[in-house]
VOGU-3710 file (C-alpha; in Angstrom, 3 decimals, decimal comma):
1> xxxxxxxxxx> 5,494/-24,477/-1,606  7,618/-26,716/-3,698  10,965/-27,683/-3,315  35,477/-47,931/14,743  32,938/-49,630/15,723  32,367/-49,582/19,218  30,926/-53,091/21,002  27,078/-53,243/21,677  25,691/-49,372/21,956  22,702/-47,834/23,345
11> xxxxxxxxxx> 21,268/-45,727/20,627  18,982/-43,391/20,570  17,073/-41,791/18,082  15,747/-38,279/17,179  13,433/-37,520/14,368  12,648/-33,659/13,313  10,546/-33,446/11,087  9,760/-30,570/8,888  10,770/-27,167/10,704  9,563/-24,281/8,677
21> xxxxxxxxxx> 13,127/-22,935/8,643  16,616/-24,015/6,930  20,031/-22,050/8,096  23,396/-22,658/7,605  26,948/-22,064/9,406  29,580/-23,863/11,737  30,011/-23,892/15,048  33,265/-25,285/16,149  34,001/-27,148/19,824  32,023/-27,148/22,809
31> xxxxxxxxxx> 28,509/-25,209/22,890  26,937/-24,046/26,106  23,515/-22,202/26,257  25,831/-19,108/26,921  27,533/-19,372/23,608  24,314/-20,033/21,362  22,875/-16,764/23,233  25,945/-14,754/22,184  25,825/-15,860/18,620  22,099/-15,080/18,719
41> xxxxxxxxxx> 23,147/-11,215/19,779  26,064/-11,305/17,242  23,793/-12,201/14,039  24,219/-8,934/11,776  19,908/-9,009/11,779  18,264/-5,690/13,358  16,299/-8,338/15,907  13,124/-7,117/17,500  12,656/-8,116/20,915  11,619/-11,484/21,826
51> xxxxxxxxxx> 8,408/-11,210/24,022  7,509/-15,129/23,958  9,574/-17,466/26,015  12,164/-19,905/23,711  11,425/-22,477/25,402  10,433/-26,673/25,114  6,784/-26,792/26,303  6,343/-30,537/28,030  9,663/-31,393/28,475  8,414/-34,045/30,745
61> xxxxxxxxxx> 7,523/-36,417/27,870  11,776/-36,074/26,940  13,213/-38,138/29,471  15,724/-40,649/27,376  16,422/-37,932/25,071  17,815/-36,258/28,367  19,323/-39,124/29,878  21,523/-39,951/26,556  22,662/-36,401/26,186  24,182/-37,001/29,615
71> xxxxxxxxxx> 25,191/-39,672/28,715  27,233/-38,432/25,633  28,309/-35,217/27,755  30,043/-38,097/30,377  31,776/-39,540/26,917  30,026/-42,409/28,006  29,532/-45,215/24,637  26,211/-44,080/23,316  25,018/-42,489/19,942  22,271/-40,158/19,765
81> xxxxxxxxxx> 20,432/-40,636/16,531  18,393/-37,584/15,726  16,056/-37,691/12,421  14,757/-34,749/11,396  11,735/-34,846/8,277  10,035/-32,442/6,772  9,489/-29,857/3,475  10,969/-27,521/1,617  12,762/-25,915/4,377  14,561/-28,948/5,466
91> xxxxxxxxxx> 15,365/-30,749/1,823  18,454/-28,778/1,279  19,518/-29,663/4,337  20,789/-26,188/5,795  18,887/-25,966/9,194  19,366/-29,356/10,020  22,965/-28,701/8,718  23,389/-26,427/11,292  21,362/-28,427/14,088  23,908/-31,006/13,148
101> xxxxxxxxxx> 26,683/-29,403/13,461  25,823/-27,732/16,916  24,937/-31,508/18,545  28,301/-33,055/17,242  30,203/-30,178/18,600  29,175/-30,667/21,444  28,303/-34,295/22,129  30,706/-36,489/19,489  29,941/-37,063/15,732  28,710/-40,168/14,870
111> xxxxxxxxxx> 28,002/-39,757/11,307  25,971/-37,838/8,100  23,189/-40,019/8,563  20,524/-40,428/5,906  21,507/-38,781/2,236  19,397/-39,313/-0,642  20,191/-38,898/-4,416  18,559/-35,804/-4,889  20,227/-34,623/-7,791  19,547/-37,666/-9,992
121> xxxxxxxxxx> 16,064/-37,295/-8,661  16,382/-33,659/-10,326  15,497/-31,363/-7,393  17,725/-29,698/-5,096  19,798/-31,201/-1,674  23,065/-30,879/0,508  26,195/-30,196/-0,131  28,069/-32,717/1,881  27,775/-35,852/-0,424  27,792/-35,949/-4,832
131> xxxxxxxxxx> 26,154/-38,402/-6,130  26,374/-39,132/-10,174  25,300/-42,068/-12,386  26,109/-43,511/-15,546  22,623/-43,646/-16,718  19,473/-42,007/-15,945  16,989/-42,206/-13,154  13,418/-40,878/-12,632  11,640/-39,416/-9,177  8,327/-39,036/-7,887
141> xxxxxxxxxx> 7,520/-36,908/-4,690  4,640/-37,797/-2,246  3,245/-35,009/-2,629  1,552/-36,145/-6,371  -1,294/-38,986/-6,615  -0,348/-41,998/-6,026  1,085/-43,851/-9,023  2,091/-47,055/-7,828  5,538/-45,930/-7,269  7,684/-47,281/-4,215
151> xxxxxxxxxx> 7,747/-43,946/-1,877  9,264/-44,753/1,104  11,691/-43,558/3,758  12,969/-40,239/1,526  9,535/-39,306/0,439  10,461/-39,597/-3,140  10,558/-42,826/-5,464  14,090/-42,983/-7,434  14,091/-45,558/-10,046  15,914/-46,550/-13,407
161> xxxxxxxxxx> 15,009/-49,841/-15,634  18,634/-49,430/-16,733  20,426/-52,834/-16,176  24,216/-51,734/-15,764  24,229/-48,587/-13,508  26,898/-47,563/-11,743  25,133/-45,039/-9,133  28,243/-43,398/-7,170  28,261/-41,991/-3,435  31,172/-39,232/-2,782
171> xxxxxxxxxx> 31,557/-37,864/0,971  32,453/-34,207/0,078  33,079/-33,679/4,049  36,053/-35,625/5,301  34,587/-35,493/8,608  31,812/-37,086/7,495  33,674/-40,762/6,319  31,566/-43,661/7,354  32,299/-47,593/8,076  28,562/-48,189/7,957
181> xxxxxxxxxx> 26,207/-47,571/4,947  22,593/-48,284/5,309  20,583/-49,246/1,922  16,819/-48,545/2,087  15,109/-50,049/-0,825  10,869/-51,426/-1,055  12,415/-54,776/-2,401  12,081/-57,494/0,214  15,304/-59,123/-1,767  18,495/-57,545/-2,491
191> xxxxxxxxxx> 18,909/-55,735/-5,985  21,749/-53,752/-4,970  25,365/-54,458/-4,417  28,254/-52,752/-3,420  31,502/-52,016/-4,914  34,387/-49,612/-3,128  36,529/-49,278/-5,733  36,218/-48,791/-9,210  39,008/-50,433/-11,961  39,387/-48,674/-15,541
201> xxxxxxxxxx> 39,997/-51,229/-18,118  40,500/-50,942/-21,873  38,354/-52,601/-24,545  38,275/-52,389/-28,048  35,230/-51,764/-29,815  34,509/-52,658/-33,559  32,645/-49,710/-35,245  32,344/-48,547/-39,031  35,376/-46,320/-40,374  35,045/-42,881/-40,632
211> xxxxxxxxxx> 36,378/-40,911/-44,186  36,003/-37,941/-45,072  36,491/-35,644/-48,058  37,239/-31,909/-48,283  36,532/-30,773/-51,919  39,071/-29,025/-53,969  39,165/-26,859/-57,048  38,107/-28,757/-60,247  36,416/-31,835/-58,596  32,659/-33,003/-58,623
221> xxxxxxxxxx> 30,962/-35,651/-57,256  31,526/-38,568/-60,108  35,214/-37,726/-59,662  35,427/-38,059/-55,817  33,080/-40,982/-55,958  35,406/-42,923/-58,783  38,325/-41,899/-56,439  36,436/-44,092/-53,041  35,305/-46,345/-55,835  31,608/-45,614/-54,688
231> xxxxxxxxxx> 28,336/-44,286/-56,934  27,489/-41,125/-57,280  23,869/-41,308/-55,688  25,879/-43,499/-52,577  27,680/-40,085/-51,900  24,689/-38,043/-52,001  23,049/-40,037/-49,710  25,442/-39,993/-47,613  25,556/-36,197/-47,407  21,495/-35,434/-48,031
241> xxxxxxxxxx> 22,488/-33,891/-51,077  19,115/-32,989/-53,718  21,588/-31,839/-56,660  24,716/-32,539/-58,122  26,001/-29,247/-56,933  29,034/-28,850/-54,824  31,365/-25,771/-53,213  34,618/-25,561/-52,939  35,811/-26,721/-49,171  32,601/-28,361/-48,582
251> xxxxxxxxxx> 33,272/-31,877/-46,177  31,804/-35,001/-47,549  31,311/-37,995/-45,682  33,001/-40,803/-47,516  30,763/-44,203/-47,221  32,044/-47,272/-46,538  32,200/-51,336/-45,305  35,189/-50,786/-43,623  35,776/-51,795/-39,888  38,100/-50,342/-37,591
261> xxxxxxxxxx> 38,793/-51,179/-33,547  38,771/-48,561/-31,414  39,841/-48,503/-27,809  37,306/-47,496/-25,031  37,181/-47,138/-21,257  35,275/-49,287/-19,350  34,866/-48,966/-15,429  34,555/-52,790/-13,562  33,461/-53,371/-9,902  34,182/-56,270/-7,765
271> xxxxxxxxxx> 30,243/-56,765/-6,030  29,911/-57,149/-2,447  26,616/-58,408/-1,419  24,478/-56,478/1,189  23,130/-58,144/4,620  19,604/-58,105/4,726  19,001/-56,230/8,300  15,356/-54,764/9,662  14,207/-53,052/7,090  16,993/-52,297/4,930
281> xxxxxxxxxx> 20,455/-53,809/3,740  23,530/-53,442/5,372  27,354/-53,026/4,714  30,429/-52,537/7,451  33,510/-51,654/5,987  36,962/-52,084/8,495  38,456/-48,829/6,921  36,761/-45,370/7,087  35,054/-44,561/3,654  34,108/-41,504/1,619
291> xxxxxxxxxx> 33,409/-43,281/-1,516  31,280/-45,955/-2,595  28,965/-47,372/-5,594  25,901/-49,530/-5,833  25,788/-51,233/-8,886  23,085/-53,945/-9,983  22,919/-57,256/-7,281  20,437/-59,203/-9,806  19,146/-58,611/-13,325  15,429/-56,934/-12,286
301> xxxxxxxxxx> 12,778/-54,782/-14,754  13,601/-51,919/-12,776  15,689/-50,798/-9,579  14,160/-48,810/-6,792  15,707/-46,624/-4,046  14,510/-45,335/-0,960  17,702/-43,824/0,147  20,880/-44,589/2,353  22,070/-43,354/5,815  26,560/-43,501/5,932
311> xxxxxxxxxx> 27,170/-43,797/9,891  30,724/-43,703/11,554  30,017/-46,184/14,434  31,494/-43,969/17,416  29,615/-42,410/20,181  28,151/-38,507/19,524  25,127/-37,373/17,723  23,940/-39,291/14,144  21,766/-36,084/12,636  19,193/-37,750/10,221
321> xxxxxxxxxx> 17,758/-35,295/8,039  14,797/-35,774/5,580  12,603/-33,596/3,170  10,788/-33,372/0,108  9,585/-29,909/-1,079  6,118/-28,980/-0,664  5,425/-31,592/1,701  2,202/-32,057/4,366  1,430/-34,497/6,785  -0,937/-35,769/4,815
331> xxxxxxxxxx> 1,489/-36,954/2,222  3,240/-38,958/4,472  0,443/-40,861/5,634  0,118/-42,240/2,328  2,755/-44,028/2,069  3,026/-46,969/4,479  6,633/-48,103/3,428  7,741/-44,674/4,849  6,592/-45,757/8,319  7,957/-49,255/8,411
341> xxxxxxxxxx> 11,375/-47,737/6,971  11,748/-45,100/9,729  12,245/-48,233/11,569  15,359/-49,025/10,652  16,687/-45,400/11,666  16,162/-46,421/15,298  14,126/-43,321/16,687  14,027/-42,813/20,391  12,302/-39,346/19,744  10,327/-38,039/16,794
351> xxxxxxxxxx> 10,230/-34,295/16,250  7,075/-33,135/13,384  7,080/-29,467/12,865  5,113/-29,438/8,879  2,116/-26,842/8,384  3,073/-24,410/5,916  1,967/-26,312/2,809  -1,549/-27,067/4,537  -1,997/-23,516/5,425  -1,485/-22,515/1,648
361> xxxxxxxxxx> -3,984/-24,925/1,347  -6,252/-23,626/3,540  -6,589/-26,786/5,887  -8,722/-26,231/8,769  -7,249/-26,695/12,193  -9,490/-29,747/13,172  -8,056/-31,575/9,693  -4,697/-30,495/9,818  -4,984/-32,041/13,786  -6,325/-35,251/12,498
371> xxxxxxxxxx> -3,441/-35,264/9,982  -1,157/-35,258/12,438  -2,265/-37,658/15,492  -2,697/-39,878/11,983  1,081/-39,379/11,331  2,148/-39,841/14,996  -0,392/-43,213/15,761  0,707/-44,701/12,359  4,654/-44,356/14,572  3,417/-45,289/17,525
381> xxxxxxxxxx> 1,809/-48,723/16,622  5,288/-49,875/14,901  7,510/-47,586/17,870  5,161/-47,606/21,224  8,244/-46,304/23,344  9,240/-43,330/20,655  9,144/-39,750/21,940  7,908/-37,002/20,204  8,557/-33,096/19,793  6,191/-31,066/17,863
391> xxxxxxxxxx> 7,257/-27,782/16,374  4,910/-25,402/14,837  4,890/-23,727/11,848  7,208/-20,616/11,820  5,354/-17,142/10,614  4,362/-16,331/6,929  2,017/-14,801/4,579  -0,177/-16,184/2,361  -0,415/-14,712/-1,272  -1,511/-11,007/-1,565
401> xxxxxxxxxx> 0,616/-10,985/1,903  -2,706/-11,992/3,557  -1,739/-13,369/6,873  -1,476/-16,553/8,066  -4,099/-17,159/10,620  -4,275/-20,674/8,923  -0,534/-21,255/10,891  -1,188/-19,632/13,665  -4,467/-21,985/14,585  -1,716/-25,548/14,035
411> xxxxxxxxxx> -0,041/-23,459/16,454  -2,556/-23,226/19,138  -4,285/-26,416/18,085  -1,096/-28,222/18,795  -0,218/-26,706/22,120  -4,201/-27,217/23,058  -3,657/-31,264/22,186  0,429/-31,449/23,660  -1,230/-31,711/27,105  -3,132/-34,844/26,818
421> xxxxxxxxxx> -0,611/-36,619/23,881  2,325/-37,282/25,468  4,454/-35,016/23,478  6,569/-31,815/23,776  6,208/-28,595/21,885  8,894/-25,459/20,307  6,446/-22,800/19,037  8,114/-21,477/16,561  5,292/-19,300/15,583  5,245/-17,289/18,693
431> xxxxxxxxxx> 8,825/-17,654/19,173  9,742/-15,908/15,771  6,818/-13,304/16,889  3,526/-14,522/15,108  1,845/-12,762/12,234  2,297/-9,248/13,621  6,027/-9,497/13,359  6,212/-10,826/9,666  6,708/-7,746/8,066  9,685/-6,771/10,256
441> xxxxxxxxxx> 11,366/-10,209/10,092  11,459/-9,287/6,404  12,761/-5,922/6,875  15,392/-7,359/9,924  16,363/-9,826/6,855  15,029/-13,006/8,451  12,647/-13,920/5,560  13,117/-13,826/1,710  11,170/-11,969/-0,791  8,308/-14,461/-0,645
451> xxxxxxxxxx> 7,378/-14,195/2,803  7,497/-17,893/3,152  11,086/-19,242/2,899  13,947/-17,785/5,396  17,099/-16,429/4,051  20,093/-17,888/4,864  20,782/-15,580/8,191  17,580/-16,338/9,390  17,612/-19,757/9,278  20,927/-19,792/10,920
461> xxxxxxxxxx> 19,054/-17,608/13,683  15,873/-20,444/13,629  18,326/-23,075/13,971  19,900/-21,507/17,011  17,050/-20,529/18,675  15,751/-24,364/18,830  19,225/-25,830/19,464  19,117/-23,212/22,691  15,677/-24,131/23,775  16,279/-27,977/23,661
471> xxxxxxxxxx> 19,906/-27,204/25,257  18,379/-25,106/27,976  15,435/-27,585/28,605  17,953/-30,070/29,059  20,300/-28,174/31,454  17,185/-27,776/33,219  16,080/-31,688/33,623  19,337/-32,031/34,194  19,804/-30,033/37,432  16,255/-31,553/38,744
481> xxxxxxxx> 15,549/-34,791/37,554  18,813/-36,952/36,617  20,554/-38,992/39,391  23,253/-41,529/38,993  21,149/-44,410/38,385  19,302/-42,413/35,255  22,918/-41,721/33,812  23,716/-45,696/33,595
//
């Protein structure tokens, strides 16, 4: 399956990564569990009944994810940073989109978070930042061999050996301006800088005059070429002519020593140099942004990105979101610059939810386990005190609409291990109804044509259903386990 400012915060981080869903759509003000269940009722999908619980299994292992949503809901100074990684189904960045847009409704937006260059890197991503370039670059996914590229915190290597690019970040979303822009890049040194403005100025060029000659009634080529004061075989060079044949109307290219100027356009930055930070390089801006360049810090054989996060610096919810299509755990793993990157996203909590590209490939349950506890030790040895939420693999069918048992074993293998790991669970498998309820979440319009991928409604649908689970799990800590001296 393929493709400001406040003074010193606590932060918090989140990290999804990989739901097997994507959705879209705004939800404006304050969100209770009420409201989500209402716009669950009012999607325009024929929904069968839900006979599993929505619910966060282990919600035990969640604590300071709790605490800072109360936090935030007190409009206390804290940001909750919430990273969310995965496949196919989060690269375009619609579910998380949503999720996104849900949290910061509620609890405070503090920012886009991480964007990558997707488009340069010629596959697909969100709409709420353009990015364009004056020259080209070149990607490389983790899901191919390894190569030697640079694959770190986006999952896909984006490089150019071009020495004066311009590479150009546009906030489409005005409520998405930033005063903080994170640069994530393998080189231990800076090779980026920083520009916010860019000045048009006028140079002139020196470049061979053009002539031409459109051929009237009467002439041939010794006459035009005694008129330029050229030879004959000069002119029929000039024009790959064979013959001495010519038509009437014809347009001959004149040649000739002559120089001319010519004025072009010429775009000039004024660099600002990036502060080397944990991980990554670092600018603050006074002034809210939607615009900015890098452009080259030192001459280099080649210039690598990893990708940026743009952050506002007030307290709410900073929604990470990560992807690369047809990703699996095991791709991840290995890339060890991925791992020490995350790092410098801050993440509190870590939620994994990948699995449909290993069940397409068959992947036992045992191995696909193994992937993951790989995935979440190689976090914990770099993050000890990160928590984690694991999702499972939403419903599908394998080719010849075979179904997925392959999905459904993650699913119990996962729950089966949640116990005894120190990590919560959303089963989104039994949630959206297992394998026996594929066929009429196709019918009900939930999935698209290739029983894989969910349309747009029902990923708006998947995204609700886990923002109400983690909202109700919350309420429910909330009521039983917080006291005043958790909320300080």
């Amino acid at each position: 399956m393929e493709e400001q400012r406040v003074n010193k915060r606590n932060c918090i981080s989140v990290v999804f990564l990989g739901l097997s869903m994507l959705c879209t759509g705004l939800l404006k003000g304050q969100t209770s569990a009420n409201e989500i269940n209402t716009n669950l009722n009012d999607t325009n999908i024929e929904l069968t009944e839900k006979q599993y619980p929505n619910e966060i299994l282990g919600k035990e292992h969640l604590k300071g994810f709790y605490k800072k949503l109360s936090q935030l809901e007190k409009k206390k100074k804290a940001t909750l940073s919430i990273v969310h990684i995965g496949d196919s189904h989060i690269q375009a960045d619609l579910l998380t989109g949503k999720l996104r847009t849900l949290f910061q409704s509620q609890f405070g937006n503090a920012g886009l978070g991480f964007t990558f260059p997707y488009k340069l890197a010629k596959t697909n991503g969100n709409q709420f930042v353009r990015y364009s370039s004056n020259v080209s670059w070149d990607g490389y996914r983790n899901i191919f061999p390894i190569n030697g590229s640079s694959i770190g915190l986006s999952g896909i290597a984006l490089t150019t050996n071009q020495k004066d690019f311009a590479l150009e970040l546009e906030v489409r979303d005005p409520s998405y301006k930033f005063t903080k822009l994170k640069v994530f890049s393998p080189d231990k040194q800076p090779v980026f800088d920083v520009a916010i403005s860019e000045r048009k100025v006028t140079v002139e060029s020196i470049e061979p005059k053009k002539i031409t000659h459109k051929i009237k009634h009467g002439e041939s080529l010794s006459t035009i070429a005694r008129k330029y004061k050229i030879g004959v075989n000069e002119l029929k060079r000039a024009n790959n002519l064979t013959t001495n044949l010519i038509r009437i109307d014809k347009v001959l290219k004149i040649p000739t020593q002559e120089r001319v100027s010519k004025p072009i356009q010429k775009s000039e930055f004024t660099p600002i140099q990036l502060e080397a930070n944990n991980g990554y390089f670092q600018y603050t801006s006074a002034k809210e942004l939607d615009r900015i360049y890098l452009i080259p810090h030192t001459e280099s054989a080649s210039y690598s990105l990893n990708g940026l996060s743009i952050e506002n610096e007030k307290p709410g919810v900073l929604y990470h979101s990560i992807g690369v299509n047809g990703a699996r755990f095991s791709d991840y793993n290995k890339y060890p610059l991925f791992f020490e990157q995350l790092k410098g996203l801050e993440p509190d909590v870590i939620v994994l939810s990948m699995g449909t590209n290993e069940a397409f490939d068959k992947m036992q349950p045992a191995d696909f386990q193994n992937q993951v506890d790989l995935f979440v030790q190689s976090i914990r040895k770099l993050m000890p005190n990160v928590e984690f939420i694991l999702t499972t693999p939403t419903p599908s069918l394998l080719p010849k609409k075979q179904p997925n048992t392959y999905a459904e074993g993650y699913a119990d293998s996962m729950k089966e291990k949640a116990s005894f790991s120190n990590y919560a669970i959303w089963d989104a498998f039994h949630i959206m109804g297992g394998n026996e309820r594929v066929e009429d979440n196709y019918s009900s319009g939930l999935l698209s044509r290739d029983f894989v991928h969910y349309s747009k409604s029902g990923y708006e649908y998947t995204g609700n259903l886990l923002y109400e689970a983690l909202i109700n799990s919350y309420t429910t800590y909330k009521s039983t386990n917080l006291s005043a001296k958790d909320e300080l």
